[in-house]
C-alpha positions as CSV (number, residue, x, y, z in Angstrom):
1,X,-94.0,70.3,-2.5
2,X,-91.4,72.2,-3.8
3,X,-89.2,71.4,-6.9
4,X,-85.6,71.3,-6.4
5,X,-83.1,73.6,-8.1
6,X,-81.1,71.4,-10.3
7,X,-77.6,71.8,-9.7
8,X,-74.8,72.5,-13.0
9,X,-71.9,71.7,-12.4
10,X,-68.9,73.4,-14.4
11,X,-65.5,71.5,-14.7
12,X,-62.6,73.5,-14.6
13,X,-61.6,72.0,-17.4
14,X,-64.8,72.6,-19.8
15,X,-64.0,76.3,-18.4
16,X,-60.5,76.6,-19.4
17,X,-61.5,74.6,-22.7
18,X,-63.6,77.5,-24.0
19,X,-60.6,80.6,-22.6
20,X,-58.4,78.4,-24.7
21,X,-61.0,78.7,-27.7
22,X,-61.7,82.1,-26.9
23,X,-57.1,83.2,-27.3
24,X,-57.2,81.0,-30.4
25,X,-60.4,82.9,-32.3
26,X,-58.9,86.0,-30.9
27,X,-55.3,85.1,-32.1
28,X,-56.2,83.8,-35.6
29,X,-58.7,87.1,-36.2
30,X,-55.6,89.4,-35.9
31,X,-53.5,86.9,-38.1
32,X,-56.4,87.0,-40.6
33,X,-56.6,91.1,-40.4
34,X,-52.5,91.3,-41.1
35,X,-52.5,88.8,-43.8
36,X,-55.1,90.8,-45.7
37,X,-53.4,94.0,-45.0
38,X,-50.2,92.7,-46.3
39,X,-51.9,91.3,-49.1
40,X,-53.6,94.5,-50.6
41,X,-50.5,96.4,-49.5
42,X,-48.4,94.4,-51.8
43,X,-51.2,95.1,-54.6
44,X,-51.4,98.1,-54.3
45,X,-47.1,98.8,-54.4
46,X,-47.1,96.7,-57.1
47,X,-49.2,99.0,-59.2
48,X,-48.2,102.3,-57.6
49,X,-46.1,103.7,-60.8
50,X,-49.8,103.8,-62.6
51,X,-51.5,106.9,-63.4
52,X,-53.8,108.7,-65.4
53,X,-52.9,111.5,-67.5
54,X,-53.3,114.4,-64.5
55,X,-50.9,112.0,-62.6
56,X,-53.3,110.4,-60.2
57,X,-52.8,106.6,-59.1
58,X,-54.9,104.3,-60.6
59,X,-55.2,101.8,-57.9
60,X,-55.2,102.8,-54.1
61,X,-56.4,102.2,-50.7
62,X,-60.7,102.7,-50.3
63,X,-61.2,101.5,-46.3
64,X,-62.8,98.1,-45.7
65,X,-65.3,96.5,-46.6
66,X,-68.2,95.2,-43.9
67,X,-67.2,93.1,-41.6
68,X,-68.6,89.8,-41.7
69,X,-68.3,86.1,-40.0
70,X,-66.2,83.8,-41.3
71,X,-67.1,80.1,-39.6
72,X,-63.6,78.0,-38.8
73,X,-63.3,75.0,-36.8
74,X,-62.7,77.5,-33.8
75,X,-65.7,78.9,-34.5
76,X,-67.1,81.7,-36.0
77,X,-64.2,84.9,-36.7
78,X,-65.4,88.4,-37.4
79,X,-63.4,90.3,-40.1
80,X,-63.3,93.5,-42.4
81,X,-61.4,92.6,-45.7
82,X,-59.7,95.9,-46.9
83,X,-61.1,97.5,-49.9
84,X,-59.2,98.5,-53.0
85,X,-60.2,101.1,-55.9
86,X,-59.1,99.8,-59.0
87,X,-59.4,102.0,-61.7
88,X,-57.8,100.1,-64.6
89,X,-59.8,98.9,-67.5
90,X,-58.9,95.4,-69.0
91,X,-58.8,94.7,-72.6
92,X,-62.9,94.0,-72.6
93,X,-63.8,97.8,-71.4
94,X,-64.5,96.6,-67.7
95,X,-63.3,98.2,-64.5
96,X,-60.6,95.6,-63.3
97,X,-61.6,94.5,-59.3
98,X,-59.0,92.9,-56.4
99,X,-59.9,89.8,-55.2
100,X,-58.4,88.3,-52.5
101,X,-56.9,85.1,-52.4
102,X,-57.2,84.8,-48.4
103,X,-60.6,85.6,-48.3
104,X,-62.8,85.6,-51.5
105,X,-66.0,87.6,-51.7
106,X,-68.5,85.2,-51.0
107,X,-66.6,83.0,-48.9
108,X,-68.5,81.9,-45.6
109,X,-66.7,79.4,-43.9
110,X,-62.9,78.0,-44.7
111,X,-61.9,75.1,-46.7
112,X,-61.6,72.8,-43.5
113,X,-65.3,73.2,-42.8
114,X,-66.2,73.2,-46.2
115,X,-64.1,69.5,-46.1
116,X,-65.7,68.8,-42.6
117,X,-69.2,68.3,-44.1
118,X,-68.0,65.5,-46.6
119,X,-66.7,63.8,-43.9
120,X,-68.9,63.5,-41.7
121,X,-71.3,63.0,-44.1
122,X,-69.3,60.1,-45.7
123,X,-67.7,58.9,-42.3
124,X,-72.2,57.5,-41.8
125,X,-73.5,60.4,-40.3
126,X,-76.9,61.1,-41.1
127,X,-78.5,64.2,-42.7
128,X,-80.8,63.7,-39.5
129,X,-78.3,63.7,-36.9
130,X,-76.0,66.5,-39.2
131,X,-76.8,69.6,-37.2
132,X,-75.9,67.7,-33.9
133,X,-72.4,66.8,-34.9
134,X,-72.0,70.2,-36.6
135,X,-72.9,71.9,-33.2
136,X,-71.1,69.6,-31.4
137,X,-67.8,70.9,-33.6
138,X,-68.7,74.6,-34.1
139,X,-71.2,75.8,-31.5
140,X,-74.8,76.2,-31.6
141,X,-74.5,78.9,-33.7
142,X,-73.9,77.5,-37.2
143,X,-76.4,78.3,-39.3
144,X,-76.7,77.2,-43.0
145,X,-75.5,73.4,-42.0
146,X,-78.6,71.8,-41.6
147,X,-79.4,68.3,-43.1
148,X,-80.3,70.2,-46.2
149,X,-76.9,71.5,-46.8
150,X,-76.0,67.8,-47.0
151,X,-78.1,66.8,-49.8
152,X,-77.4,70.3,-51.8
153,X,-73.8,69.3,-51.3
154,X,-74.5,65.9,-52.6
155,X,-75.5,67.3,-55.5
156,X,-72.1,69.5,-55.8
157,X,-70.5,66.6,-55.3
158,X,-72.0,64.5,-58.4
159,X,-72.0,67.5,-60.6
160,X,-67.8,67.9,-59.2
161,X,-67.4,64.0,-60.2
162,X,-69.3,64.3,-63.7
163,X,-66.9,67.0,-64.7
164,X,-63.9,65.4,-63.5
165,X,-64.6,62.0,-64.8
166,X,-64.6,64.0,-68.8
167,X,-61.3,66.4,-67.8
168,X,-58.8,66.5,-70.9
169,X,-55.6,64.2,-70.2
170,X,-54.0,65.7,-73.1
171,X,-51.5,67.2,-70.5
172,X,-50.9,64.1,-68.7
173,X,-48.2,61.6,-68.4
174,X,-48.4,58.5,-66.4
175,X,-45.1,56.3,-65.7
176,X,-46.9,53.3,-63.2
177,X,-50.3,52.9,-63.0
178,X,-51.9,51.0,-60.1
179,X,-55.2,49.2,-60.5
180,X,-58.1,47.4,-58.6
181,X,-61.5,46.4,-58.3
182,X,-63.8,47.2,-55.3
183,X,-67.2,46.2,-54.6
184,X,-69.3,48.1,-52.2
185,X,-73.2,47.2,-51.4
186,X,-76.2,49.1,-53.0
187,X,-78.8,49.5,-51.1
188,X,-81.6,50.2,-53.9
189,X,-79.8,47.3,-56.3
190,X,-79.9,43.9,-56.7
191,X,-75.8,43.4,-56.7
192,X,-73.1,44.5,-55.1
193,X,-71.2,47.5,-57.2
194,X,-67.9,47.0,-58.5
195,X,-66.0,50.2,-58.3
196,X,-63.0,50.4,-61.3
197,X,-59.9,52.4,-59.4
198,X,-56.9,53.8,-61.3
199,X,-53.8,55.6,-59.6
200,X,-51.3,57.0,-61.8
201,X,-47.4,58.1,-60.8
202,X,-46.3,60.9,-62.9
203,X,-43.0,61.4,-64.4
204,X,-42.0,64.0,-61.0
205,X,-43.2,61.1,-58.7
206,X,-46.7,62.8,-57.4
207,X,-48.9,60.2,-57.5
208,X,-52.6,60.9,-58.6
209,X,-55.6,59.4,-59.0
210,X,-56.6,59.0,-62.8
211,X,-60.3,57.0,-62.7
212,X,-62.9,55.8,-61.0
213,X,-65.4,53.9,-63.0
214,X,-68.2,51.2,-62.1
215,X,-67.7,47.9,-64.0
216,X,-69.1,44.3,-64.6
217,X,-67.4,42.5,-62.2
218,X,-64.3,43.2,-63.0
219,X,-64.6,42.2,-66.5
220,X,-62.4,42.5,-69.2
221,X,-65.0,44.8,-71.2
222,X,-65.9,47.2,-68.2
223,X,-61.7,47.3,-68.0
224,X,-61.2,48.1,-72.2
225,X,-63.8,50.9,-72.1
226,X,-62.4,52.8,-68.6
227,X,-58.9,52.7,-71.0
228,X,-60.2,53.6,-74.0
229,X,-62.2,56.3,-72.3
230,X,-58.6,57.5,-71.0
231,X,-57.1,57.0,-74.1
232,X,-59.8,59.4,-75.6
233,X,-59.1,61.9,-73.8
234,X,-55.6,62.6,-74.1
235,X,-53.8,59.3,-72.1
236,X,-52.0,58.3,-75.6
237,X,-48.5,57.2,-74.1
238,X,-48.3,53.9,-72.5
239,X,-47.3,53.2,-69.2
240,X,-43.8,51.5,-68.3
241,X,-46.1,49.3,-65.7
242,X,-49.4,48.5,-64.2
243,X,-49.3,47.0,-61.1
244,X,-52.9,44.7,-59.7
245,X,-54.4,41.6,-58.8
246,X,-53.9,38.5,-61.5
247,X,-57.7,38.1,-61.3
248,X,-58.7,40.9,-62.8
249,X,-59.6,41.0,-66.7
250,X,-57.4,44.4,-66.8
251,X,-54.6,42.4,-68.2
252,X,-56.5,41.3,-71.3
253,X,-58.1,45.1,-71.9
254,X,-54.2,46.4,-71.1
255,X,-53.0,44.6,-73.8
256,X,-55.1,45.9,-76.3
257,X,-55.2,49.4,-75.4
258,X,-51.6,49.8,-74.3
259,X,-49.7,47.0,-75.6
260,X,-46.0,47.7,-74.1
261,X,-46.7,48.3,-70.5
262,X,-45.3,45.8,-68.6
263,X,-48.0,43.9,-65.9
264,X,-46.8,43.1,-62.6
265,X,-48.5,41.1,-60.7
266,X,-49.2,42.3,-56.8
267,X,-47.5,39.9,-54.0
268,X,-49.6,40.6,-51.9
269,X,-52.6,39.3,-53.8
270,X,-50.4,36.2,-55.2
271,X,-49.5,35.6,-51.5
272,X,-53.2,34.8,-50.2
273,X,-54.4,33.2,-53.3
274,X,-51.1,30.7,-53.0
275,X,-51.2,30.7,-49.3
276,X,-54.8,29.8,-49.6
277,X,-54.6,26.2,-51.5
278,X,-52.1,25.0,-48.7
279,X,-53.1,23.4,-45.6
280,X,-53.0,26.0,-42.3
281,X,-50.3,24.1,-40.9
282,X,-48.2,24.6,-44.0
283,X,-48.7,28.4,-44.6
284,X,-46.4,30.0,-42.3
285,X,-43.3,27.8,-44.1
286,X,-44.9,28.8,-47.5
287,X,-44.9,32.4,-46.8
288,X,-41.7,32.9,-45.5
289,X,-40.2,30.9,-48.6
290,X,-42.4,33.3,-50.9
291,X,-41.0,36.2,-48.9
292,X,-37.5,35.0,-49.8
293,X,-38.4,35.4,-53.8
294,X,-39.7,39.6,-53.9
295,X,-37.2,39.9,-51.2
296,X,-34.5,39.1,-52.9
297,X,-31.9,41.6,-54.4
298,X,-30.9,40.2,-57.5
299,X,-34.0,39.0,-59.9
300,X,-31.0,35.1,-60.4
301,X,-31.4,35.0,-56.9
302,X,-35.1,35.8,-57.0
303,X,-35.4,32.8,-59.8
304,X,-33.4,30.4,-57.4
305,X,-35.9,30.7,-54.6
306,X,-39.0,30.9,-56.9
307,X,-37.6,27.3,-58.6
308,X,-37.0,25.9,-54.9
309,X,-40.9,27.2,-54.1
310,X,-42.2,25.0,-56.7
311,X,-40.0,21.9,-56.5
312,X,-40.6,21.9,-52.6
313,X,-44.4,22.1,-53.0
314,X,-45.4,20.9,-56.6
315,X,-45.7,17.1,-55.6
316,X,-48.2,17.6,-52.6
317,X,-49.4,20.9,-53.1
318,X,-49.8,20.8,-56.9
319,X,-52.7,23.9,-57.1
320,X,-50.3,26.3,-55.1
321,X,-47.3,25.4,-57.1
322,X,-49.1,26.1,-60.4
323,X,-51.0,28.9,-58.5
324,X,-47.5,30.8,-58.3
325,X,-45.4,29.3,-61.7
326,X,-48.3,31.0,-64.4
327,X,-47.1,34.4,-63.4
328,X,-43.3,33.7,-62.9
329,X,-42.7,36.6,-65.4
330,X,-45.3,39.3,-64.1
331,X,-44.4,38.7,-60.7
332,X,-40.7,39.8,-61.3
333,X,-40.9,42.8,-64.0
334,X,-40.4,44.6,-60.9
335,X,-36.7,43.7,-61.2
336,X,-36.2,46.1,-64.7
337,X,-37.1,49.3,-62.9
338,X,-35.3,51.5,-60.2
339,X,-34.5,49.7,-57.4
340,X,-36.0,52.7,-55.5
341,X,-39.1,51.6,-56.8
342,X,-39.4,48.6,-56.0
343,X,-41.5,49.2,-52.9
344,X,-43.9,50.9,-55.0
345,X,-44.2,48.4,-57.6
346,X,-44.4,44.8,-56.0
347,X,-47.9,45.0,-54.7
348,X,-51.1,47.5,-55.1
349,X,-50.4,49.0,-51.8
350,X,-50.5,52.8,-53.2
351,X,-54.3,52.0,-54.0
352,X,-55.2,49.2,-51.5
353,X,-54.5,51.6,-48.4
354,X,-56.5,54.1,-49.6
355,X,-59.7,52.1,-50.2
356,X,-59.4,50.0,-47.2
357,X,-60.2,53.3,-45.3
358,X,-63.3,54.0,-48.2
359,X,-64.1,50.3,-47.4
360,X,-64.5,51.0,-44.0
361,X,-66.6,54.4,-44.6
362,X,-69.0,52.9,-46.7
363,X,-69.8,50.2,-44.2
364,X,-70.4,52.9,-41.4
365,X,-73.7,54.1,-44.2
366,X,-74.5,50.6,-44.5
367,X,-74.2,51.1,-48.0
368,X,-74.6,53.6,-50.9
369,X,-78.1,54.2,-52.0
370,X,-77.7,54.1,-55.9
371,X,-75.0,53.7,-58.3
372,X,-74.1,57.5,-58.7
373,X,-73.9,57.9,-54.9
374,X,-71.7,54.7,-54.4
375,X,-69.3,56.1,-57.5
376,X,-69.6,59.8,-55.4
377,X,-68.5,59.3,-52.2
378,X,-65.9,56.4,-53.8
379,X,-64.9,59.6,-55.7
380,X,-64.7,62.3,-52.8
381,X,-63.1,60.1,-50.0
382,X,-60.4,59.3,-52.8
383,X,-60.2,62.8,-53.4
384,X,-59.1,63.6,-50.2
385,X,-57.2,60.9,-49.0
386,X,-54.9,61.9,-52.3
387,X,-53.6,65.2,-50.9
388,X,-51.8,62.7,-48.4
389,X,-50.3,60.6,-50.9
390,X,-46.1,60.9,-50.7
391,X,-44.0,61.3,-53.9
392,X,-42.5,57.8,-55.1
393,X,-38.8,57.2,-53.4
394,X,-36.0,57.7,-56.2
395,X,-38.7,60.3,-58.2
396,X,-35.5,61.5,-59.7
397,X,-34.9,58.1,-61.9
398,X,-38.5,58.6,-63.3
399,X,-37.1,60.8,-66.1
400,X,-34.8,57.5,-67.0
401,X,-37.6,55.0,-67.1
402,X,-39.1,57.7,-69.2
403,X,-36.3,57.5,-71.7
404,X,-36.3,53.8,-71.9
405,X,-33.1,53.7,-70.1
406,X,-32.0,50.0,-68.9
407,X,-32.0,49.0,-65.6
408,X,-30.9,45.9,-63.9
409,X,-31.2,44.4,-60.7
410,X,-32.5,47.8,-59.7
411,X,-29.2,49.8,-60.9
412,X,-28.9,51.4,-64.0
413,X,-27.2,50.1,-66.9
414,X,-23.9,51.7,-68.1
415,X,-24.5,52.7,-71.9
């Protein structure tokens, strides 16, 4: 008996896949060479007038270095970074040395892969299962990205959220602020983690985030000490306003850390939790008529359709008309600010975005192991989800709410 030859077969378009990979490596490996030529070109020109006493240039041209591999996401790229003599001596009595900003000395793969690895990692891929993705994505030939490049990068990653959780705020100036709660599972503890999140707009309109803390249940405590801590370290102005759920005891710890920020309560949140106490076949009505009052354009015409909410549903639906009347005045501070910012300001939608997407990540790892790894990967996938975030619309008017200038009804206020 004879064993059959088993047959391959090779699409055309698996074939024309890899010519495609192969123009772009080829492509990007020329880019790479001119961008480093340019660069130490310029370096050198820019310090071509010095000399030594017998006239001689201190800093010229020396070759390349060896070439090495670079890994990208289209694969591995072969390059020889040009090498500089620097002869100049800094103000310590050591021999100054060019580094490149393209391509550092030690650098072994680009920032893309080196952000690839969190996310997969974070997305519920396993360290197990790590070097088949990884091949998958960059060829067979990857070494150094085995499973335990994953749990030395885990450490990185705790070590990177232990230093930014004590950087100095000193610097820092924070207009809105944007707060919530989020509780994740643990696998090694008894209850579920509540996560402490804090975004911050700054006066140029970039929004950032500020903390991420674990807490008590939301509790006003857990709250006090994630301000105080902030306060501590250099967050000594208070915000114009915090936007977040009424339920959280951030409101009582706001007060006594920064007394004159205005709350503002998030519609969204004060939509389900009124929308909730009324019968299904009443909600639709309910929300539209709730619509009508954060809709409005004038905070008197806001007031009008708020009083009409409560006198239409008080008598029947007396928890959903109370549910909405105890934060009358948080739910409209919105209407003092920049009516640019209004779409910002009337619900927690800056934060709640973001964190749906962690939600969802942490559910694919079926949970964090510990605390410290819940608050790391809350950390990282925050991280970078925030180089996505948009400047607020109307930035500009920042510098006005800044100044305490008056605004009403959205417009500004003619001193």
């Amino acid at each position: 008996m004879t064993e059959s030859t088993p047959i391959i077969e090779i699409r055309p378009e698996e074939t024309a896949k890899d010519a495609l990979t192969e123009v772009l490596r080829t492509g990007a490996q020329r880019m790479l060479a001119a961008a480093l030529e340019a660069e130490v070109e310029s370096y050198v020109a820019e310090f071509a007038d010095v000399r030594d006493d017998a006239g001689h240039r201190l800093v010229v041209r020396n070759g390349h270095c060896p070439s090495r591999k670079v890994r990208t996401g289209i694969g591995p790229i072969e390059v020889a970074r040009p090498r500089v003599n620097d002869k100049r001596i800094n103000e310590d009595g050591n021999r100054i040395k060019f580094s490149s900003s393209i391509l550092p000395p030690y650098l072994r793969r680009t920032k893309a892969i080196e952000e690839l690895i969190p996310w997969l990692y974070l997305k519920g891929i396993s360290t197990g299962d790590f070097s088949d993705a990884l091949a998958s994505l960059l060829g067979t030939d990857a070494p150094g990205l085995s499973p335990t490049t994953v749990v030395r990068l885990k450490k990185v990653w705790e070590q990177d959220f232990s230093e930014w959780n004590k950087r100095d705020l000193s610097e820092k100036r924070y207009v809105y602020l944007w707060v919530d709660g989020i509780h994740f599972n643990i696998r090694l503890e008894e209850h579920r983690q509540c996560i402490l999140v804090v975004m911050g707009a700054t006066a140029d309109g970039k929004k950032e985030l500020v903390a991420v803390q674990d807490g008590y249940r939301e509790s006003e405590q857990s709250w006090k000490e994630l301000l105080l801590d902030l306060k501590a370290r250099g967050l000594d102005v208070d915000p114009k306003l915090a936007a977040g759920d009424g339920a959280l005891g951030f409101w009582k710890a706001l007060a006594q850390v920064w007394p004159s920020t205005r709350p503002q309560r998030c519609w969204c949140h004060k939509t389900a939790n009124v929308l909730n106490k009324l019968p299904k076949g009443e909600q639709p009505r309910a929300k539209a008529a709730l619509q009508e009052i954060w809709m409005a354009g004038a905070k008197a015409t806001a007031e009008k359709a708020f009083a009409l909410f409560i006198e239409k549903y008080e008598a029947k639906f007396s928890n959903a008309a109370a549910c909405l009347a105890k934060d009358k005045d948080e739910l409209l501070a919105f209407y003092d600010f920049p009516a640019e910012h209004w779409r910002h300001l009337r619900t927690t939608n800056p934060i709640e975005s973001t964190f749906a997407t962690v939600r969802l990540r942490t559910k694919r790892t079926k949970g964090s192991g510990s605390r410290v790894a819940c608050l790391t990967m809350v950390f990282k996938l925050a991280q970078a989800a925030e180089r996505k975030w948009r400047k607020l619309n109307g930035h500009e008017l920042l510098g006005d709410v800044v100044q305490g200038t008056e605004f009403k009804d959205g417009i500004k206020v003619a001193a």
